[in-house]
Biopython code that builds the backbone (N, CA, C, O; Angstrom):
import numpy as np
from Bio.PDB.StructureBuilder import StructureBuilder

atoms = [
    (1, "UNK", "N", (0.816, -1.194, 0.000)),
    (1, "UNK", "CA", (0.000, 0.000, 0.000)),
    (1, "UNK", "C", (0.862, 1.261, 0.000)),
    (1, "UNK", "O", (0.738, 2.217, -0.765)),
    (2, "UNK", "N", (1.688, 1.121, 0.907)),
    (2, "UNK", "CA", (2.857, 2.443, 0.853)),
    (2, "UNK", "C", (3.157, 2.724, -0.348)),
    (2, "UNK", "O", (2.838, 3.782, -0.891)),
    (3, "UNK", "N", (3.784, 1.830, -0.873)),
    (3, "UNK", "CA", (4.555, 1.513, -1.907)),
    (3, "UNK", "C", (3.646, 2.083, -3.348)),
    (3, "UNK", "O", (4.366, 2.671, -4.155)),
    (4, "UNK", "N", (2.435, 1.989, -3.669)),
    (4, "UNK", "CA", (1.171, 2.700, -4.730)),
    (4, "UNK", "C", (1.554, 4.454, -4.058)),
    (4, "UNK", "O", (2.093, 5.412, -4.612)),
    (5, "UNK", "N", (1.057, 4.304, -2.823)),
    (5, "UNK", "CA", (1.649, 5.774, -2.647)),
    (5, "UNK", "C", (2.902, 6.664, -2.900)),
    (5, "UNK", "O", (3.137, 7.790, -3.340)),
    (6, "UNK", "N", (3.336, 5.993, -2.587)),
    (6, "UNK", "CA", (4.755, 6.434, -3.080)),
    (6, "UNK", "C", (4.852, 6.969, -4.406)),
    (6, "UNK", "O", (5.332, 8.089, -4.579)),
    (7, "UNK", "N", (4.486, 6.346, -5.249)),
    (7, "UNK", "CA", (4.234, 5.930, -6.922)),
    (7, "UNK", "C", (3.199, 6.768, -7.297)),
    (7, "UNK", "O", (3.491, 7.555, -8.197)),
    (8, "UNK", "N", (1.945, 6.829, -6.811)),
    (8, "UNK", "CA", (1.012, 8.006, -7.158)),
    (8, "UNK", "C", (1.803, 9.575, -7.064)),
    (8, "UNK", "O", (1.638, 10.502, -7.857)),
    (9, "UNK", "N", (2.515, 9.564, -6.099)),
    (9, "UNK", "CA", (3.332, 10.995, -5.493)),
    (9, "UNK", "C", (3.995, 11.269, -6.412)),
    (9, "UNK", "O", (3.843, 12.424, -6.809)),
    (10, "UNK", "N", (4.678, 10.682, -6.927)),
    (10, "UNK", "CA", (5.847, 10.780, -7.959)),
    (10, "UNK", "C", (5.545, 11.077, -9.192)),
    (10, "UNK", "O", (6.078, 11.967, -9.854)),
    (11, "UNK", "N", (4.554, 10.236, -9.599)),
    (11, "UNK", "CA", (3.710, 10.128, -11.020)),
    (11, "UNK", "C", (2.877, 11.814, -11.421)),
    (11, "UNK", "O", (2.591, 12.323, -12.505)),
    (12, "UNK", "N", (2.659, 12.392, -9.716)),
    (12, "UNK", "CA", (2.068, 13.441, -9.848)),
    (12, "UNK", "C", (2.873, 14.607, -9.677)),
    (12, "UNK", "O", (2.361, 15.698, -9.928)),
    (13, "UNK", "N", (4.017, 14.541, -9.300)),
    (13, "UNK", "CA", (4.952, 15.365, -9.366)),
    (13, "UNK", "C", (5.457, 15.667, -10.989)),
    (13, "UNK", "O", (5.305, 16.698, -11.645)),
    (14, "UNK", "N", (6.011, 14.578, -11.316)),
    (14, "UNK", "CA", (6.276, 14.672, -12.640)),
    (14, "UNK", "C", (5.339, 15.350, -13.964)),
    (14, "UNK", "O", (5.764, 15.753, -15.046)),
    (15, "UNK", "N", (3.904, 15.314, -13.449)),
    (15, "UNK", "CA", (2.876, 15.316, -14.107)),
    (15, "UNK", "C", (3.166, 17.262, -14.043)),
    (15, "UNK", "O", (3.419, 17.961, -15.025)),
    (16, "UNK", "N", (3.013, 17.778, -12.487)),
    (16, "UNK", "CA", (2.704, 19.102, -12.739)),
    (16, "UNK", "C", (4.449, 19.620, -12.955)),
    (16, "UNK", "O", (4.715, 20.731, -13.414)),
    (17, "UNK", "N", (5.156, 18.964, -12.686)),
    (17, "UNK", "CA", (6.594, 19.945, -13.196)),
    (17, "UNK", "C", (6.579, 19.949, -15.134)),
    (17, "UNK", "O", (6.988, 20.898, -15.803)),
    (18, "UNK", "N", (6.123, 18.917, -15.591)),
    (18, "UNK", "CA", (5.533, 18.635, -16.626)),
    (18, "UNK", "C", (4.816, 20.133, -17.389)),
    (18, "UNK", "O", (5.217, 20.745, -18.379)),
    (19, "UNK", "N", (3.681, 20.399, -16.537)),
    (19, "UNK", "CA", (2.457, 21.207, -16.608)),
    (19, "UNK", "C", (3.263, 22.093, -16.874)),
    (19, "UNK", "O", (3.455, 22.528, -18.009)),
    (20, "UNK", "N", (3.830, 22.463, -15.858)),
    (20, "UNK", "CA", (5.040, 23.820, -15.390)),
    (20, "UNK", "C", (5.945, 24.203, -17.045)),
    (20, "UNK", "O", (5.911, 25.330, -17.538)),
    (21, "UNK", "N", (6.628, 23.127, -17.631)),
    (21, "UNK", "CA", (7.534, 23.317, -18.193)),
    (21, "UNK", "C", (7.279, 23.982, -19.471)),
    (21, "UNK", "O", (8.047, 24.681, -20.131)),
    (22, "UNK", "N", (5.535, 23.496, -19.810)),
    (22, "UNK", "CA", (4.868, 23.577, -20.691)),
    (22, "UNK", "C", (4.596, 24.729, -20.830)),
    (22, "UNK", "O", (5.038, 25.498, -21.684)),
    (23, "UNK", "N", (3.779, 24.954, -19.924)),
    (23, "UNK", "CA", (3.148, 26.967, -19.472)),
    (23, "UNK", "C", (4.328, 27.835, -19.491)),
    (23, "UNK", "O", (4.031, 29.003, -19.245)),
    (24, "UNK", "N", (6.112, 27.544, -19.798)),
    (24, "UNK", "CA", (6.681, 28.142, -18.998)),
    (24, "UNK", "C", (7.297, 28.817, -20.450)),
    (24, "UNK", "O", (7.484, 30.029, -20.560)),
    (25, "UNK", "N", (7.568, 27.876, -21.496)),
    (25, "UNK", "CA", (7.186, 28.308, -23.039)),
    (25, "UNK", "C", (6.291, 29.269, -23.260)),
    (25, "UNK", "O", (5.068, 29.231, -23.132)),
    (26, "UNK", "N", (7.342, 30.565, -23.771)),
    (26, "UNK", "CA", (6.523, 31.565, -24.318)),
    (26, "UNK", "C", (7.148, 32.081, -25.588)),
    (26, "UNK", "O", (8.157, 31.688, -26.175)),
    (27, "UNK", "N", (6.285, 33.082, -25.879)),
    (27, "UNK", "CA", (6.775, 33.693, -27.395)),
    (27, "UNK", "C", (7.673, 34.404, -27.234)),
    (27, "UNK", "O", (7.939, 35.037, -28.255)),
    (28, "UNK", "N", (8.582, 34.709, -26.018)),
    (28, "UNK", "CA", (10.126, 35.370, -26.466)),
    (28, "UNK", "C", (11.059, 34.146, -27.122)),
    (28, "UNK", "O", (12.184, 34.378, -27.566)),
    (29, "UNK", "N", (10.501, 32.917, -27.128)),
    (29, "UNK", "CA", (11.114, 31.767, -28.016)),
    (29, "UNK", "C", (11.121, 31.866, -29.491)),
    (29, "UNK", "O", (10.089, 31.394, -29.967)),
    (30, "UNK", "N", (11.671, 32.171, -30.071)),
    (30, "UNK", "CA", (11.198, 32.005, -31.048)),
    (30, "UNK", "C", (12.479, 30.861, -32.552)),
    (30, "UNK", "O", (13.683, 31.044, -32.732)),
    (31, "UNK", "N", (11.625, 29.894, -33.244)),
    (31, "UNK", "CA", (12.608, 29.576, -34.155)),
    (31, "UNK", "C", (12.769, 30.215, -35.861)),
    (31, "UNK", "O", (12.072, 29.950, -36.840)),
    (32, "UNK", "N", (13.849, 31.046, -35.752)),
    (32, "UNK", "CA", (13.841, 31.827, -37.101)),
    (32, "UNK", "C", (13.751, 33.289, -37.113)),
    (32, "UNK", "O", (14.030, 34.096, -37.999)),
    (33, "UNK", "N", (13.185, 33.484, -35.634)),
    (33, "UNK", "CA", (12.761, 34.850, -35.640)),
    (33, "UNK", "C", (11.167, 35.141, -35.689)),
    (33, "UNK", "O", (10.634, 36.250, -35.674)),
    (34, "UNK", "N", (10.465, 33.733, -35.759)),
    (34, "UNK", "CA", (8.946, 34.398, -36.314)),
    (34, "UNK", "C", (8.131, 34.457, -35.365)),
    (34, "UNK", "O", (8.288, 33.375, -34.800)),
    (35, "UNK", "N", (6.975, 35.297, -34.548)),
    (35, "UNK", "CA", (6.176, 35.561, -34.061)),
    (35, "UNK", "C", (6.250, 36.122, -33.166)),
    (35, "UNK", "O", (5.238, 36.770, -32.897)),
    (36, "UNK", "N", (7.691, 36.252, -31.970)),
    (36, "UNK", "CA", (7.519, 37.255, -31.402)),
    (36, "UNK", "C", (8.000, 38.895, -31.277)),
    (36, "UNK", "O", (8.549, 39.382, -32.266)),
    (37, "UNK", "N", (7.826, 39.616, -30.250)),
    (37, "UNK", "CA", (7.973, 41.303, -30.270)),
    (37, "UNK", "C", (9.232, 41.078, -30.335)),
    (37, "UNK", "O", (9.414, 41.101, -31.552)),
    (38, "UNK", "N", (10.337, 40.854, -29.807)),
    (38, "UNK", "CA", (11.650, 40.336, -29.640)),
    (38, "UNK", "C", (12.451, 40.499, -30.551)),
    (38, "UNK", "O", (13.460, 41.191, -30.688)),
    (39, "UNK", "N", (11.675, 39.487, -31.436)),
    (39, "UNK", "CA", (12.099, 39.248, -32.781)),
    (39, "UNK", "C", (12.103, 39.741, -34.007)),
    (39, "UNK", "O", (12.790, 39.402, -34.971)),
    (40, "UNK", "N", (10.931, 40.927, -33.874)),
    (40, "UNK", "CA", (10.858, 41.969, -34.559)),
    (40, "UNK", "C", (11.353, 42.890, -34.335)),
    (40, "UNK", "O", (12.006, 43.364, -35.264)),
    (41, "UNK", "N", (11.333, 43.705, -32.937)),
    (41, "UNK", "CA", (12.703, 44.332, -32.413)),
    (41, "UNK", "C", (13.665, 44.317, -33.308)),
    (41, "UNK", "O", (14.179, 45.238, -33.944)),
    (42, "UNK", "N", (13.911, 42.882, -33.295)),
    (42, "UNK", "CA", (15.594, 43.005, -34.199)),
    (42, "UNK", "C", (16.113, 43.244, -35.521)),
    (42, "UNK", "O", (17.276, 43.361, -35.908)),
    (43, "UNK", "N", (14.585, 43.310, -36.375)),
    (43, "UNK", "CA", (14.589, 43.921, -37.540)),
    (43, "UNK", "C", (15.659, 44.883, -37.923)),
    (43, "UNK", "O", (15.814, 45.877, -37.214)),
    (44, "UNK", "N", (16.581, 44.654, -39.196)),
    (44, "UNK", "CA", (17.424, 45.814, -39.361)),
    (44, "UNK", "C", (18.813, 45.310, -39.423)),
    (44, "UNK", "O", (19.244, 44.207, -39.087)),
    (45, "UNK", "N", (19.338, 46.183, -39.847)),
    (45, "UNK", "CA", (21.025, 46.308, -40.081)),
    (45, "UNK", "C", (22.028, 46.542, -38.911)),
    (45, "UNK", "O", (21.935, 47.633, -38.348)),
    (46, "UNK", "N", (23.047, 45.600, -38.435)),
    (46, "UNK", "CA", (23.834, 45.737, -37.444)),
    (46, "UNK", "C", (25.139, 45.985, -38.069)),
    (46, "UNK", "O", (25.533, 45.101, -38.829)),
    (47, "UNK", "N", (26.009, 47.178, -37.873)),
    (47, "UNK", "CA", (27.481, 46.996, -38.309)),
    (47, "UNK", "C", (28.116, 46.908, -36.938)),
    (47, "UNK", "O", (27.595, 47.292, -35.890)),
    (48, "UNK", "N", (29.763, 46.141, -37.135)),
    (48, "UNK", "CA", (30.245, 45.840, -35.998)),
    (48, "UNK", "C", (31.849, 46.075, -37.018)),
    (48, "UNK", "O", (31.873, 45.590, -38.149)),
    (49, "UNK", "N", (32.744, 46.626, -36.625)),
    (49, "UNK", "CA", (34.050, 45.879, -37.987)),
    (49, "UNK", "C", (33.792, 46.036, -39.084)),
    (49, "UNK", "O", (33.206, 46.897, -39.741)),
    (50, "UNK", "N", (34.507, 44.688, -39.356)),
    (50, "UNK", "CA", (34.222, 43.983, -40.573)),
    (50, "UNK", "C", (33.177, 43.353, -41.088)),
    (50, "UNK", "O", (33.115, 43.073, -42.285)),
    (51, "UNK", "N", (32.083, 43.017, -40.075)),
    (51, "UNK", "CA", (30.914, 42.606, -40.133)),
    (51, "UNK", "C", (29.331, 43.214, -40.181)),
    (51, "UNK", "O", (28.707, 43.693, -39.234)),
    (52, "UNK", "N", (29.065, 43.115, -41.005)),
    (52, "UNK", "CA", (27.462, 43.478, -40.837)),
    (52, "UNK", "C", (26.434, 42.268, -40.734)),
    (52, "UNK", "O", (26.665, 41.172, -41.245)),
    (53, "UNK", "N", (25.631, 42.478, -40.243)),
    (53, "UNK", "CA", (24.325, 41.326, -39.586)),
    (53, "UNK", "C", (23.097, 42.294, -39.926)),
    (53, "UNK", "O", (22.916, 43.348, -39.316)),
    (54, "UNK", "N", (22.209, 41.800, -41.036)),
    (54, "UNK", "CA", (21.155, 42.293, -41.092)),
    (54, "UNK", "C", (19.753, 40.720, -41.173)),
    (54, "UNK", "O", (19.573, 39.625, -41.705)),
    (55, "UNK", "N", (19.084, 41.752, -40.168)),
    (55, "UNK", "CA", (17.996, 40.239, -40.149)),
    (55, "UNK", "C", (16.390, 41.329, -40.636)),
    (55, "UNK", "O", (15.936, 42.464, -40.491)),
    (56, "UNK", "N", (16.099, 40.143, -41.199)),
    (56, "UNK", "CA", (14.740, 40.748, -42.108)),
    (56, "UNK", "C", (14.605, 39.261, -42.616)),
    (56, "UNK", "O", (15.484, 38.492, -43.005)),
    (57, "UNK", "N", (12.440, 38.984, -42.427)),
    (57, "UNK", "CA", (11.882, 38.256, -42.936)),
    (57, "UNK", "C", (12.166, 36.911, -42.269)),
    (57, "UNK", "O", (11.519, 36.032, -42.839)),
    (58, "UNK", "N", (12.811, 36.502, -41.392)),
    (58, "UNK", "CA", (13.020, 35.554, -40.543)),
    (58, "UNK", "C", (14.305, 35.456, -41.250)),
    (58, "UNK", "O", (14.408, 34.235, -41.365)),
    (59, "UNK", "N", (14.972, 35.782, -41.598)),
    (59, "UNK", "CA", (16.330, 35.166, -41.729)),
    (59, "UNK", "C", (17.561, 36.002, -41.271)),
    (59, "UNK", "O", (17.748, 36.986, -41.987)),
    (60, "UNK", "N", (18.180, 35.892, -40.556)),
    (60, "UNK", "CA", (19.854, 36.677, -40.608)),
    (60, "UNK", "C", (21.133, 36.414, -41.786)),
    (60, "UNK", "O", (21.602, 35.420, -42.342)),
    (61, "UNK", "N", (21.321, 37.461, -41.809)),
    (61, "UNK", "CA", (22.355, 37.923, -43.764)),
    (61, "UNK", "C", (24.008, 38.190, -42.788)),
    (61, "UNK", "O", (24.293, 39.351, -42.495)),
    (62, "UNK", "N", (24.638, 37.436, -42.513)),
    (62, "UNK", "CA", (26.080, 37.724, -42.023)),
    (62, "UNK", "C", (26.907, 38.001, -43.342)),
    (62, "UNK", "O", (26.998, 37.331, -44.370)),
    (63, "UNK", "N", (27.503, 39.254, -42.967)),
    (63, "UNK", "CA", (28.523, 39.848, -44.415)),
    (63, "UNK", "C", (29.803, 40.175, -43.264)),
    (63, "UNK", "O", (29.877, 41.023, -42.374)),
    (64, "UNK", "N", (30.670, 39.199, -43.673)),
    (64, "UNK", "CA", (31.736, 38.923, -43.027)),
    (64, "UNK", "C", (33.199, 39.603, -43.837)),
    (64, "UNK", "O", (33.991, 38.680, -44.030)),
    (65, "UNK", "N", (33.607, 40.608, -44.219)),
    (65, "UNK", "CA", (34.930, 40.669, -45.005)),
    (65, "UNK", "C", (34.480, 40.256, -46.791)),
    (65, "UNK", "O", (35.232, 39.727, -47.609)),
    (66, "UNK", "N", (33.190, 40.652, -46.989)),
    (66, "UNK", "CA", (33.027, 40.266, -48.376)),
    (66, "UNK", "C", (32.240, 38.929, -47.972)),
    (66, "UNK", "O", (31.116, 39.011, -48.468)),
    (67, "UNK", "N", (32.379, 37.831, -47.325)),
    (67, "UNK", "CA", (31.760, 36.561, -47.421)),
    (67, "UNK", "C", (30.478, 36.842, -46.888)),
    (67, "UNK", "O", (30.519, 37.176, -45.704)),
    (68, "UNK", "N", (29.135, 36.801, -47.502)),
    (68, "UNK", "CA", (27.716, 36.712, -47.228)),
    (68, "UNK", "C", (27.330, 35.025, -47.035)),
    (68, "UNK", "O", (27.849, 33.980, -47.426)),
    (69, "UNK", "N", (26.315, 35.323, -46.341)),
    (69, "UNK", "CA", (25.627, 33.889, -45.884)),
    (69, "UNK", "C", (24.427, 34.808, -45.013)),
    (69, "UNK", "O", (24.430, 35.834, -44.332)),
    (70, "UNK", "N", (23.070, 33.450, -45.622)),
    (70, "UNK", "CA", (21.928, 33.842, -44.803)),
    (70, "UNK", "C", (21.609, 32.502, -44.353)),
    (70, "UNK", "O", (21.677, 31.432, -44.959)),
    (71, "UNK", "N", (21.187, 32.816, -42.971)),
    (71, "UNK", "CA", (21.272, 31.344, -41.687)),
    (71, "UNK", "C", (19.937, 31.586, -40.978)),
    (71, "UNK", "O", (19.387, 32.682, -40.868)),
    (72, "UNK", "N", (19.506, 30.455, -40.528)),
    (72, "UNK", "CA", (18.614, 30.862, -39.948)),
    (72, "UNK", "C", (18.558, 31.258, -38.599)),
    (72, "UNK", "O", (19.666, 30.915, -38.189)),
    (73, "UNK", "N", (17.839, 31.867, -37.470)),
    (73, "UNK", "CA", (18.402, 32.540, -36.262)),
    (73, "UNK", "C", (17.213, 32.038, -35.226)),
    (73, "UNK", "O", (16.106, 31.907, -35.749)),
    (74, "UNK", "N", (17.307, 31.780, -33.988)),
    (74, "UNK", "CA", (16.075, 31.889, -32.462)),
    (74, "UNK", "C", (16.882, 32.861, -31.343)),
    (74, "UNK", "O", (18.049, 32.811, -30.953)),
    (75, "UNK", "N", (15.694, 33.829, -30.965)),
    (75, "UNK", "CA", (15.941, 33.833, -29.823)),
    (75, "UNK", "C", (15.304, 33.483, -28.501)),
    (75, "UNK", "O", (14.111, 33.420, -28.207)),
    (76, "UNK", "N", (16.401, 33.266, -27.760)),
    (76, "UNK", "CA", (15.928, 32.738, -26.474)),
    (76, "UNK", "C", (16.740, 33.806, -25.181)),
    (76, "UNK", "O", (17.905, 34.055, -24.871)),
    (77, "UNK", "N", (15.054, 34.317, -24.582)),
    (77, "UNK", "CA", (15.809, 35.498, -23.330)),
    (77, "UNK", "C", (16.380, 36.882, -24.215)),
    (77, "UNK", "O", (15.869, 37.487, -25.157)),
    (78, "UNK", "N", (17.431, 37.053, -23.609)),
    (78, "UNK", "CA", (18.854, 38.338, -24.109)),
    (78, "UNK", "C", (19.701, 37.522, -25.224)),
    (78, "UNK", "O", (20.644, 38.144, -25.713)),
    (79, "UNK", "N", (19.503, 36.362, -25.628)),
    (79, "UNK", "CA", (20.262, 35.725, -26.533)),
    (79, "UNK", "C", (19.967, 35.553, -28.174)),
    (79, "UNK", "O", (19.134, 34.709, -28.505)),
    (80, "UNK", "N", (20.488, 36.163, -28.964)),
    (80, "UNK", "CA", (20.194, 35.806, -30.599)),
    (80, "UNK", "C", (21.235, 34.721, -30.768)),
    (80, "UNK", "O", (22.122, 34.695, -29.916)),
    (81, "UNK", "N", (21.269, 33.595, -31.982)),
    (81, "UNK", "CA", (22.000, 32.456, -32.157)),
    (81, "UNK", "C", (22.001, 32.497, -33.759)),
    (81, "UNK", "O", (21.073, 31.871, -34.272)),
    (82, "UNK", "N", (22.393, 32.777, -34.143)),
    (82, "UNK", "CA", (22.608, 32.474, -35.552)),
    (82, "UNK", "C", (22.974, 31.373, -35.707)),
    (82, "UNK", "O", (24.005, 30.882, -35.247)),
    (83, "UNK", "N", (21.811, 30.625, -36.672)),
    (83, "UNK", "CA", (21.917, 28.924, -36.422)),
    (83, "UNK", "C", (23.190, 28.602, -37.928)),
    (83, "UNK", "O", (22.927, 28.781, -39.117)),
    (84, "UNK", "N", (23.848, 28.355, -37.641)),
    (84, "UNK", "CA", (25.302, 27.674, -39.023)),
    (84, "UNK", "C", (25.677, 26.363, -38.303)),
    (84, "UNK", "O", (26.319, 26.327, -37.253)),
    (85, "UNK", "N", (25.136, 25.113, -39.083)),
    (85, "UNK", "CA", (25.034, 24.378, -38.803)),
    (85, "UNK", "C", (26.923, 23.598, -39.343)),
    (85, "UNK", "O", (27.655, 22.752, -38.830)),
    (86, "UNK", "N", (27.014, 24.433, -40.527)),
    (86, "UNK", "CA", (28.575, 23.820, -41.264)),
    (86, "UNK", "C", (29.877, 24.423, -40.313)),
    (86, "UNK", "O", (30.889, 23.801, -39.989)),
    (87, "UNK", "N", (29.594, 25.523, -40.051)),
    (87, "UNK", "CA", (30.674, 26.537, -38.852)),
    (87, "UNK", "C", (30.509, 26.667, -37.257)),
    (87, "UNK", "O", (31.272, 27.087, -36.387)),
    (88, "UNK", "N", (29.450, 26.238, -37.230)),
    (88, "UNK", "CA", (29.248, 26.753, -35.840)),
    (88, "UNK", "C", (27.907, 27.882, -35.886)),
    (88, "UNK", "O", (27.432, 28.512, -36.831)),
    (89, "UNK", "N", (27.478, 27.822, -34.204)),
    (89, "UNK", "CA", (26.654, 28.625, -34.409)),
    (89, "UNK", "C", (27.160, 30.330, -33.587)),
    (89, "UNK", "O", (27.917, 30.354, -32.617)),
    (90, "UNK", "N", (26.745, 31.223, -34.025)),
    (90, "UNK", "CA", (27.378, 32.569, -33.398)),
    (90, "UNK", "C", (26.317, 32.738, -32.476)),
    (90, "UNK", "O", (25.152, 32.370, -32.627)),
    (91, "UNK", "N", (26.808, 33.316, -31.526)),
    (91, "UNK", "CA", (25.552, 33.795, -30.390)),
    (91, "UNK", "C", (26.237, 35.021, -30.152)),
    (91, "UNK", "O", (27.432, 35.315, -30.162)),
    (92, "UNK", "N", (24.618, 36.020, -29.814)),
    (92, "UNK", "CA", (24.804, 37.426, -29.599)),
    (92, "UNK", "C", (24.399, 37.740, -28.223)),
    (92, "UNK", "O", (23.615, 36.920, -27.744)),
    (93, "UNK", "N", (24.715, 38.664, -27.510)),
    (93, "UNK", "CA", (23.780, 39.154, -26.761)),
    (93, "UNK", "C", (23.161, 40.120, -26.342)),
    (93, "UNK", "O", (23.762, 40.938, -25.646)),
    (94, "UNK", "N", (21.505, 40.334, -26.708)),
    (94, "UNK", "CA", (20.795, 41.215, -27.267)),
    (94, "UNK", "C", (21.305, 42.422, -25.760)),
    (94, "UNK", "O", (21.302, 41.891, -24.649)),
    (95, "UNK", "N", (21.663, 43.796, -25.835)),
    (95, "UNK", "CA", (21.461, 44.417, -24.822)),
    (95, "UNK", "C", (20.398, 45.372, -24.763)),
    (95, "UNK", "O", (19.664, 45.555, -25.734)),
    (96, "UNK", "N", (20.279, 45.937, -23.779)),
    (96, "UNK", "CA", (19.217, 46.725, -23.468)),
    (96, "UNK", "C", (19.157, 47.918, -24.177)),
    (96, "UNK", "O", (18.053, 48.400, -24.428)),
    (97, "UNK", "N", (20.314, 48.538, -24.585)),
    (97, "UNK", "CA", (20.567, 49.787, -25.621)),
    (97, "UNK", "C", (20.159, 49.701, -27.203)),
    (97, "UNK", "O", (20.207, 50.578, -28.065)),
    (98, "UNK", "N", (19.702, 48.214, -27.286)),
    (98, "UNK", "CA", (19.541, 47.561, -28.916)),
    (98, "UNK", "C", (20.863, 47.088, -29.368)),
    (98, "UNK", "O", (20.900, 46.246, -30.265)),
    (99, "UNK", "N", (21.922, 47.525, -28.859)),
    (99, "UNK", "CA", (23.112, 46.884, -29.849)),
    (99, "UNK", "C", (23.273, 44.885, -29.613)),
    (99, "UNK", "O", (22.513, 44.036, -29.147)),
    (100, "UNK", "N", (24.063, 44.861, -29.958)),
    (100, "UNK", "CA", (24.278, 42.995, -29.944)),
    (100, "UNK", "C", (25.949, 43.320, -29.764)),
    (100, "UNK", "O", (26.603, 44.267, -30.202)),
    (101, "UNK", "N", (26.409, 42.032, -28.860)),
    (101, "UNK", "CA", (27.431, 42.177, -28.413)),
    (101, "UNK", "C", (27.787, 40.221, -28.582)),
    (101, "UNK", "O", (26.966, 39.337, -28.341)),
    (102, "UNK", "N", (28.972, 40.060, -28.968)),
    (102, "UNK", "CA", (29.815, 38.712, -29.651)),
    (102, "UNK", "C", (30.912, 38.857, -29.431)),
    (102, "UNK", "O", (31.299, 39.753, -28.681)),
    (103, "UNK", "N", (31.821, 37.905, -30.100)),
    (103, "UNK", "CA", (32.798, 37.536, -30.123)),
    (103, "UNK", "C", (33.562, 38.518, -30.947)),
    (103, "UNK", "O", (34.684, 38.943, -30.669)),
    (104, "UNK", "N", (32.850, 38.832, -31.976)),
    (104, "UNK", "CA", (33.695, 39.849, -32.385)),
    (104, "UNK", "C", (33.247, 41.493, -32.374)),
    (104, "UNK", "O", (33.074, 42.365, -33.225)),
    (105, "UNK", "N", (33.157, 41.371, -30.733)),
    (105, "UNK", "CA", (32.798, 42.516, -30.413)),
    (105, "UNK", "C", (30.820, 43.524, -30.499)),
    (105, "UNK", "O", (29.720, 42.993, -30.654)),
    (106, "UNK", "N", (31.125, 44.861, -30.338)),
    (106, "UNK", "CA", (29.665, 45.188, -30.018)),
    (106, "UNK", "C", (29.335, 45.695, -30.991)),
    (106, "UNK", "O", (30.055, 46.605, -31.403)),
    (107, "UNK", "N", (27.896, 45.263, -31.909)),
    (107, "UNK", "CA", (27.330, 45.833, -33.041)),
    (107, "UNK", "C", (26.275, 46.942, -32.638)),
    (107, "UNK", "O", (25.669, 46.932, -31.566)),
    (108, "UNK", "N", (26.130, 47.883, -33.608)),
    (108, "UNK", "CA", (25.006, 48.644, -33.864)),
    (108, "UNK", "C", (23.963, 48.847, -34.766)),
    (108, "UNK", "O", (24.091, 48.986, -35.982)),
    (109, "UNK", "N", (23.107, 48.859, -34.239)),
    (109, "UNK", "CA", (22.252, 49.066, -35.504)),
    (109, "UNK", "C", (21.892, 50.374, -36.263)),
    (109, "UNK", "O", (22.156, 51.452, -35.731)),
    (110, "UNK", "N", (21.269, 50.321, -37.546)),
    (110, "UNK", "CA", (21.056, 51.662, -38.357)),
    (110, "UNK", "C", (19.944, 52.443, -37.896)),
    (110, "UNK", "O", (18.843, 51.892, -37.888)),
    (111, "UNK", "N", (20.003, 53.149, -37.667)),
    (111, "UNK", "CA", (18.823, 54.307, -37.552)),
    (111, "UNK", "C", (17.742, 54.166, -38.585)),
    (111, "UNK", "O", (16.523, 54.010, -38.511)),
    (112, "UNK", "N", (18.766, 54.294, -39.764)),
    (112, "UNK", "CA", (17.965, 54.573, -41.333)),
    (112, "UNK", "C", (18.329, 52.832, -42.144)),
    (112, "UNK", "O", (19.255, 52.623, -42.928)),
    (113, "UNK", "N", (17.412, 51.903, -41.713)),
    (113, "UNK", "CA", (17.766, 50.910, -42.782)),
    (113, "UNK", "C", (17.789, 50.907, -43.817)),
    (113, "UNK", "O", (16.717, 51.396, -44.174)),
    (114, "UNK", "N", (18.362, 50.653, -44.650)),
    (114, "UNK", "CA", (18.151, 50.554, -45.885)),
    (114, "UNK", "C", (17.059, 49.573, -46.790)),
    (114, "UNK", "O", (17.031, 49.652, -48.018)),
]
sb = StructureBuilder()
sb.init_structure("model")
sb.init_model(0)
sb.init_chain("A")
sb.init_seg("    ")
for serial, (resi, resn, name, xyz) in enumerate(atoms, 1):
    if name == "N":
        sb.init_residue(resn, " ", resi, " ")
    sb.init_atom(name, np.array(xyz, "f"), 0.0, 1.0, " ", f" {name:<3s}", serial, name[0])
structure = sb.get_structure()
């Protein structure tokens, strides 16, 4: 008899951390960029360097030293990821001023996109 109890407890724990994990998914998730405010936010042209990052239409356009590539991108939280599945993936992190900040340093965005 203990022993069902025990097992009901558990079964129901799992059940609402479950519940929890589910409800806990929201639309600052997003894959590609599509549906949330976040993600539209980020609309636009970033120069950094040598690099520019412009995301429009769900996709991010990395122009690296002349080398272009468009990848697909999620964010999750303060984090953009530019998904490159052949290189690696780049991660940004979105700050509160709008710029994005990486590895190779802190980007800005355009006022006036083009």
């Amino acid at each position: 008899m203990r022993q069902s109890f025990v097992g009901r407890v558990v079964a129901s724990s799992i059940i609402v951390l479950l519940a929890f994990g589910i409800a806990g998914c929201n639309s600052k998730q997003s894959g590609g960029g599509g549906g949330s405010s976040s993600a539209k936010s980020l609309d636009g042209v970033y120069h950094g360097g040598m690099m520019t990052l412009t995301i429009k239409d769900k996709k991010a356009t990395m122009d690296i030293g002349g080398e272009t590539k468009t990848l697909d991108y999620k964010v999750e939280g303060n984090k953009l990821t530019i998904i490159n599945p052949k290189e690696g993936d780049a991660v940004f992190t979105i700050n509160d001023d709008g710029t994005l900040s990486g590895q190779m340093g802190t980007m800005s965005k355009n006022a006036n996109p083009a």
